[in-house]
PDB file of N, H, CA, C and O in Angstrom:
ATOM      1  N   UNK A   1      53.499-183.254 209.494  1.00  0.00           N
ATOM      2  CA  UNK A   1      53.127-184.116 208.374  1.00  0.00           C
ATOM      3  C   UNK A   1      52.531-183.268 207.267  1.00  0.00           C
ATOM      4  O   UNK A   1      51.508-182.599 207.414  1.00  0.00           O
ATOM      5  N   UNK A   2      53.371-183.355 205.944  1.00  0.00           N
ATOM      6  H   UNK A   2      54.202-183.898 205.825  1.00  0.00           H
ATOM      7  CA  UNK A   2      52.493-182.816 204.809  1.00  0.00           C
ATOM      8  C   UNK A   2      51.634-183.638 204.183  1.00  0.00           C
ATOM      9  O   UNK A   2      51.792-184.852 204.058  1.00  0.00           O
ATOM     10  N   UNK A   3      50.563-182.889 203.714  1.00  0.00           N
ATOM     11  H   UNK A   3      50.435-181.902 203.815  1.00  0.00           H
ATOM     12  CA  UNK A   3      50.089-184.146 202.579  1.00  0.00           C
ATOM     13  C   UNK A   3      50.346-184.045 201.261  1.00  0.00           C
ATOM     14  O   UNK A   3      50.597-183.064 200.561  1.00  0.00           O
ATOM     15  N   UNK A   4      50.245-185.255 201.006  1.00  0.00           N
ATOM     16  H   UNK A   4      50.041-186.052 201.575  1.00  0.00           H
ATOM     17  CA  UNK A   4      50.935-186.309 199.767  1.00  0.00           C
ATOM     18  C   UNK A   4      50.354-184.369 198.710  1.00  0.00           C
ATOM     19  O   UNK A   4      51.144-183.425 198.684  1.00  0.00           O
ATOM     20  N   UNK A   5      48.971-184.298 198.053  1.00  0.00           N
ATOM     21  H   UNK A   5      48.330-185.065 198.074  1.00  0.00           H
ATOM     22  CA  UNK A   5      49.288-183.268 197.122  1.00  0.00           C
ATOM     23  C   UNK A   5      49.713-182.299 196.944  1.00  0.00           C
ATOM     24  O   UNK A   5      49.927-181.740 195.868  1.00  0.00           O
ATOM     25  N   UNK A   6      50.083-181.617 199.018  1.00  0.00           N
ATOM     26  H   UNK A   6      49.908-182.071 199.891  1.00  0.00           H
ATOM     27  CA  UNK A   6      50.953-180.149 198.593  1.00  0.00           C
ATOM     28  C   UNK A   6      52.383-180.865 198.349  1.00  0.00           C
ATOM     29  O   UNK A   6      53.228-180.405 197.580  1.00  0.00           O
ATOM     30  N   UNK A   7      52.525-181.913 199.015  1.00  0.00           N
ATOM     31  H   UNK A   7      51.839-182.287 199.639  1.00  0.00           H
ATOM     32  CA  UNK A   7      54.274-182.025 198.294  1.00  0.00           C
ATOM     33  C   UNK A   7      54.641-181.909 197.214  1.00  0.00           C
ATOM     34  O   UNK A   7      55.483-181.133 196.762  1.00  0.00           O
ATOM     35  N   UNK A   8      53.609-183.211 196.369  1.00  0.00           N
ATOM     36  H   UNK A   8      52.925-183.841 196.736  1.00  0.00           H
ATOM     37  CA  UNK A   8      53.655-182.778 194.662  1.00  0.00           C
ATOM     38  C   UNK A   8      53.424-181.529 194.286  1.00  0.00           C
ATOM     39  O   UNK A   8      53.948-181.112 193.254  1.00  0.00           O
ATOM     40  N   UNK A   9      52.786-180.902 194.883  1.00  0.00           N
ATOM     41  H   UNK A   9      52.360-181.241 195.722  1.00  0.00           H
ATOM     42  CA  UNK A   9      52.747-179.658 193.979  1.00  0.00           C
ATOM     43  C   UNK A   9      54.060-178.323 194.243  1.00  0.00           C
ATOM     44  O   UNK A   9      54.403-177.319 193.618  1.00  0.00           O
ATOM     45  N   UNK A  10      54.530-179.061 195.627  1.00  0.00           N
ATOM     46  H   UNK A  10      54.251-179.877 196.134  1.00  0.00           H
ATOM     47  CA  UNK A  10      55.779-177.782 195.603  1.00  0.00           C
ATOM     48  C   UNK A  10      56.647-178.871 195.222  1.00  0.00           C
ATOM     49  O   UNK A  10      57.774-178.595 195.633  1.00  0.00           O
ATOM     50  N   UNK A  11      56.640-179.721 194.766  1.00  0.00           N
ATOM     51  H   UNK A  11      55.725-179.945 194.432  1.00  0.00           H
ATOM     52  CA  UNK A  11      58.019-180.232 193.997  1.00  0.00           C
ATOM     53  C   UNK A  11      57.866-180.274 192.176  1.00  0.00           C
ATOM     54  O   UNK A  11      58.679-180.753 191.385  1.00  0.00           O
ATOM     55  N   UNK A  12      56.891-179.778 191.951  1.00  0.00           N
ATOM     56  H   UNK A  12      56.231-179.389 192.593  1.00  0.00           H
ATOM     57  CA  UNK A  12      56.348-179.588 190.537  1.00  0.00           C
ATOM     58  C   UNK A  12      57.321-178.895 189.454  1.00  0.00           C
ATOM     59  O   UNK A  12      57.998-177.954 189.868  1.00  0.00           O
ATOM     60  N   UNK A  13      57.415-179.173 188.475  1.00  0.00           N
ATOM     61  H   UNK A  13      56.865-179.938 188.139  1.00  0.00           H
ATOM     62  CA  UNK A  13      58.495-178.145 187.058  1.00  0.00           C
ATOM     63  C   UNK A  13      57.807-178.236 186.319  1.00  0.00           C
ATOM     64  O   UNK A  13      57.089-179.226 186.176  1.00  0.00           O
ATOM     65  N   UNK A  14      57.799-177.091 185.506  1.00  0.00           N
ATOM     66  H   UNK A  14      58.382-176.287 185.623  1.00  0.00           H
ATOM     67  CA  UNK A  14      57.271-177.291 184.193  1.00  0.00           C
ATOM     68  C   UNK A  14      58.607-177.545 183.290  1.00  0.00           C
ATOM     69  O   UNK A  14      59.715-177.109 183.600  1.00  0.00           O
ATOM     70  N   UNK A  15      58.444-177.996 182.612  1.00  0.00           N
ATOM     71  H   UNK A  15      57.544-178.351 182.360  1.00  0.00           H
ATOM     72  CA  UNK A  15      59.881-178.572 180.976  1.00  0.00           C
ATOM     73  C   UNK A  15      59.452-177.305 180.020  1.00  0.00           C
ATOM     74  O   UNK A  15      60.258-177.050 179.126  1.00  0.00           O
ATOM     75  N   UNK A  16      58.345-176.527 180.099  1.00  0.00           N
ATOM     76  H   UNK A  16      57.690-176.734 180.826  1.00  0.00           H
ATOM     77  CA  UNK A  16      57.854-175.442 178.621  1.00  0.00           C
ATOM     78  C   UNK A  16      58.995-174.435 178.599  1.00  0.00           C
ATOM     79  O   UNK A  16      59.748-174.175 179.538  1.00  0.00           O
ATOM     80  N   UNK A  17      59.004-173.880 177.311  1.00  0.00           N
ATOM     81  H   UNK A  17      58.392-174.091 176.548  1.00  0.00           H
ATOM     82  CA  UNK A  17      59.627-172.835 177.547  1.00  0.00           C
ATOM     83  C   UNK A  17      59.030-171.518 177.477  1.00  0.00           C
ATOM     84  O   UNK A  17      58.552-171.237 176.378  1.00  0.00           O
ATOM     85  N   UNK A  18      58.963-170.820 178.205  1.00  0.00           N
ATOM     86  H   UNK A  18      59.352-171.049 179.098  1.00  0.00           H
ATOM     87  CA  UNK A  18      57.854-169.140 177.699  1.00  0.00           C
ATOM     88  C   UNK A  18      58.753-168.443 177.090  1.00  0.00           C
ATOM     89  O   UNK A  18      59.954-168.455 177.361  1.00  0.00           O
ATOM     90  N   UNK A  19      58.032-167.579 175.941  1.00  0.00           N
ATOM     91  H   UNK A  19      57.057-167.569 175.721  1.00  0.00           H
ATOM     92  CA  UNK A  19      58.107-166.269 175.317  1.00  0.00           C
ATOM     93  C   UNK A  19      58.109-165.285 176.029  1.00  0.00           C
ATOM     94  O   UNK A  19      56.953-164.902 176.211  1.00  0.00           O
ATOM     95  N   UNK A  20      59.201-164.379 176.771  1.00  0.00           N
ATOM     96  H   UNK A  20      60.140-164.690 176.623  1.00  0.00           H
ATOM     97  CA  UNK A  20      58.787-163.041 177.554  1.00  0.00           C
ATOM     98  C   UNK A  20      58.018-162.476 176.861  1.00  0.00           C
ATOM     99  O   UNK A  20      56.956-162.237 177.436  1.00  0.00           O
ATOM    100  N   UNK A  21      58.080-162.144 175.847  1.00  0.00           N
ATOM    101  H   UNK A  21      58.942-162.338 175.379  1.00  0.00           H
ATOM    102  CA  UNK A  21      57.939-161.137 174.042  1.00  0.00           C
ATOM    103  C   UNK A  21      56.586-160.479 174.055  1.00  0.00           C
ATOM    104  O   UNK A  21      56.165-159.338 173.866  1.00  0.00           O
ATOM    105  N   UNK A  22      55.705-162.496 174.564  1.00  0.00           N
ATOM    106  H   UNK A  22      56.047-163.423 174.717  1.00  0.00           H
ATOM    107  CA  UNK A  22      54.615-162.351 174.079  1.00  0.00           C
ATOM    108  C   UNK A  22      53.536-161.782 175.099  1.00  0.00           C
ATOM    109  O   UNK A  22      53.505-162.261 176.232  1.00  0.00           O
ATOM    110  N   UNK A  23      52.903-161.064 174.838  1.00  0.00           N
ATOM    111  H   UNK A  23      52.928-160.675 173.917  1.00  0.00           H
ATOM    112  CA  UNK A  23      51.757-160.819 176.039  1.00  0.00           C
ATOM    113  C   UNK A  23      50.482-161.074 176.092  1.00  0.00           C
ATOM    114  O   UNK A  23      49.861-160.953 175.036  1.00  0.00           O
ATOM    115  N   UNK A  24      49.900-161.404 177.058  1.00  0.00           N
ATOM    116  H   UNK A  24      50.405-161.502 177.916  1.00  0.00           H
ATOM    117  CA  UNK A  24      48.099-161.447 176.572  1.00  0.00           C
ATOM    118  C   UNK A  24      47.705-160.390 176.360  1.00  0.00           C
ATOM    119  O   UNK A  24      48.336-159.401 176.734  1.00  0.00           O
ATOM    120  N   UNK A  25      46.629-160.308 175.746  1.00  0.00           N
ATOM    121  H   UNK A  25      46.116-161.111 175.442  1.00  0.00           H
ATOM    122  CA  UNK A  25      45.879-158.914 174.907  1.00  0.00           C
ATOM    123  C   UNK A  25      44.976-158.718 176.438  1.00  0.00           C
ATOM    124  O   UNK A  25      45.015-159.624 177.270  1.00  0.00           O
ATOM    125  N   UNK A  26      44.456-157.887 176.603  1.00  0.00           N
ATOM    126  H   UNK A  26      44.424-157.151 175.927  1.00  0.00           H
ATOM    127  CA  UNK A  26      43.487-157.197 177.249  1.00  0.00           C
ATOM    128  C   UNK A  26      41.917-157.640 176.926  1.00  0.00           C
ATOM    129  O   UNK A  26      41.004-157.464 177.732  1.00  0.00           O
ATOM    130  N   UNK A  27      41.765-158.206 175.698  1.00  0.00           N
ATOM    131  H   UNK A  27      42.507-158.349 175.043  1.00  0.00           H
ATOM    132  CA  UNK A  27      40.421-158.964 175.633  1.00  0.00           C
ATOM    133  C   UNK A  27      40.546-160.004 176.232  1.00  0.00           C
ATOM    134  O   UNK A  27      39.964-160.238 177.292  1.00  0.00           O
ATOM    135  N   UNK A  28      41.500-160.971 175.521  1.00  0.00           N
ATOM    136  H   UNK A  28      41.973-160.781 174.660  1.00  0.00           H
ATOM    137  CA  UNK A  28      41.498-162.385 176.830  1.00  0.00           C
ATOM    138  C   UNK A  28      41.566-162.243 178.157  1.00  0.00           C
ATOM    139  O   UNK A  28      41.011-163.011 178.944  1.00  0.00           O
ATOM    140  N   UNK A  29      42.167-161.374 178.442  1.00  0.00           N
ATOM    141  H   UNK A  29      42.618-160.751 177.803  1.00  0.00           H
ATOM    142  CA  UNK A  29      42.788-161.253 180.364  1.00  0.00           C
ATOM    143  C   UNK A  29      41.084-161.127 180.910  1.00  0.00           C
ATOM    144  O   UNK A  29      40.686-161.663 181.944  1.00  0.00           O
ATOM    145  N   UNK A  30      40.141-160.240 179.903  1.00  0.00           N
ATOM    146  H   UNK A  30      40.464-159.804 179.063  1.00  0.00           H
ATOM    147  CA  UNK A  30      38.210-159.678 180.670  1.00  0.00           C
ATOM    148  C   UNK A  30      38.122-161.157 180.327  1.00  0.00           C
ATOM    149  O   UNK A  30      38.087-161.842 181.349  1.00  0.00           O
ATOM    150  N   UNK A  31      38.083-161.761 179.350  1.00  0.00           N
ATOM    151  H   UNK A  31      38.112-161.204 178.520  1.00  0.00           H
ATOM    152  CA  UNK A  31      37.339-162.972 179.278  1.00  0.00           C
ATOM    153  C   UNK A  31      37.679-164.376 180.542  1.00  0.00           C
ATOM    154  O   UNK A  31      36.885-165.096 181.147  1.00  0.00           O
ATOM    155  N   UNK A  32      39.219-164.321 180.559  1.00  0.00           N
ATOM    156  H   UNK A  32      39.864-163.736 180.067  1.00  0.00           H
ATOM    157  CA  UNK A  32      39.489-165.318 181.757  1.00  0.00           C
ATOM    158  C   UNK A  32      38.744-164.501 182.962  1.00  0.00           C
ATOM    159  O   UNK A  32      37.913-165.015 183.711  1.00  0.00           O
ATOM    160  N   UNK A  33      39.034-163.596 183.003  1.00  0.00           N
ATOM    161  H   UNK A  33      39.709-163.178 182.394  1.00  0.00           H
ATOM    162  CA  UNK A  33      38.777-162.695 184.635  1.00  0.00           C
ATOM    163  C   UNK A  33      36.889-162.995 184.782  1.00  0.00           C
ATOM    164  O   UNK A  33      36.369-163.511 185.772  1.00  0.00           O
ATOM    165  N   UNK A  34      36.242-162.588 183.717  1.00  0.00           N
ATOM    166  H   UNK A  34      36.665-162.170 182.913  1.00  0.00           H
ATOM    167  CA  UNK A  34      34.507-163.509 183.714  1.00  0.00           C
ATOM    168  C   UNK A  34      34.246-164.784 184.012  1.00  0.00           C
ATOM    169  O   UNK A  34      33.212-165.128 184.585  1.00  0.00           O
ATOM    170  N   UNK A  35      35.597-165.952 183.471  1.00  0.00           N
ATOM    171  H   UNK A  35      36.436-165.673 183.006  1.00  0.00           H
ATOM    172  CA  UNK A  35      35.287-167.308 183.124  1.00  0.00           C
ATOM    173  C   UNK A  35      35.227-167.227 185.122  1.00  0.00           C
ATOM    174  O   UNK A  35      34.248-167.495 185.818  1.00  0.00           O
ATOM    175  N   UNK A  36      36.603-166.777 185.595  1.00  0.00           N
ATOM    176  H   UNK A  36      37.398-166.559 185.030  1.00  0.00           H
ATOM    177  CA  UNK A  36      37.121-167.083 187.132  1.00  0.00           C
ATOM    178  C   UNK A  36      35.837-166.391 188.166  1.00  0.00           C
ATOM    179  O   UNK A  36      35.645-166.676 189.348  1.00  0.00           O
ATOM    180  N   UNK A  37      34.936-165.265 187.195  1.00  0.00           N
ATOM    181  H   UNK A  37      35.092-165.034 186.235  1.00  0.00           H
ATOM    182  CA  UNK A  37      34.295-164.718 187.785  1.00  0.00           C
ATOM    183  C   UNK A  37      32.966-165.479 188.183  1.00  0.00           C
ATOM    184  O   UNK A  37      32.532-165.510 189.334  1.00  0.00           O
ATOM    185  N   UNK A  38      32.380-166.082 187.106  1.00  0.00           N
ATOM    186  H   UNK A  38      32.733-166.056 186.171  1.00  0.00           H
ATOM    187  CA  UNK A  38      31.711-166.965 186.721  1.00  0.00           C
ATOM    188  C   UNK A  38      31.641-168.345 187.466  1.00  0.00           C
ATOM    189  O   UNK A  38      30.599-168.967 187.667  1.00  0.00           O
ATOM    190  N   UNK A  39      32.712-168.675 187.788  1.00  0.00           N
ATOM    191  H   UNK A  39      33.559-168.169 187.624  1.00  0.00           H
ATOM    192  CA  UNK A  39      33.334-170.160 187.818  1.00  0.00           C
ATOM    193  C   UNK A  39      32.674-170.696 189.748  1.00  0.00           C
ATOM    194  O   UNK A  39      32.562-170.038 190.782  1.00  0.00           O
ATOM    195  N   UNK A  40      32.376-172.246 189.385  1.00  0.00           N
ATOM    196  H   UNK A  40      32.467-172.780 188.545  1.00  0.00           H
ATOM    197  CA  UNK A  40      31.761-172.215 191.095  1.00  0.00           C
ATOM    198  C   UNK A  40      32.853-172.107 192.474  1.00  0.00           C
ATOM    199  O   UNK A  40      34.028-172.477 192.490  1.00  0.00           O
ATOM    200  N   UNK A  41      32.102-171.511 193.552  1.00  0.00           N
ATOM    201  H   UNK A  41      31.148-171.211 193.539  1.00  0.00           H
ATOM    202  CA  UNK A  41      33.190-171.474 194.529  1.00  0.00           C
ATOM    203  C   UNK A  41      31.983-171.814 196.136  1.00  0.00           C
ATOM    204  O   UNK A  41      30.791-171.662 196.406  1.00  0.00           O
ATOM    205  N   UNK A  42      32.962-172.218 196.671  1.00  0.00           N
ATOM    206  H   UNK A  42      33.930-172.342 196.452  1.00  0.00           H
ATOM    207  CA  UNK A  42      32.098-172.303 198.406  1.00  0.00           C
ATOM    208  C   UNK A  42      32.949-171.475 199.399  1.00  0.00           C
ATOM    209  O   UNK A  42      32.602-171.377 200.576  1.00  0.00           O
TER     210      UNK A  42
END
């Protein structure tokens, strides 16, 4: 038996389309990597 939210989530799509092109800068990537660092966990 799965449950109901891993199904949705492995049956999930996104419709977006990405830019290969574009990349994140190296300032945002420290700032997410602090926010995740930061962020609560148990």
């Amino acid at each position: 038996m799965q449950h109901t939210i891993l199904k949705d989530l492995n049956n999930r799509y996104t419709c977006k389309k990405y830019d290969s092109d574009k990349k994140v800068s190296q300032a945002d990537l420290d700032v997410l990597y602090e926010a995740m660092r930061l962020s609560a966990s148990s």
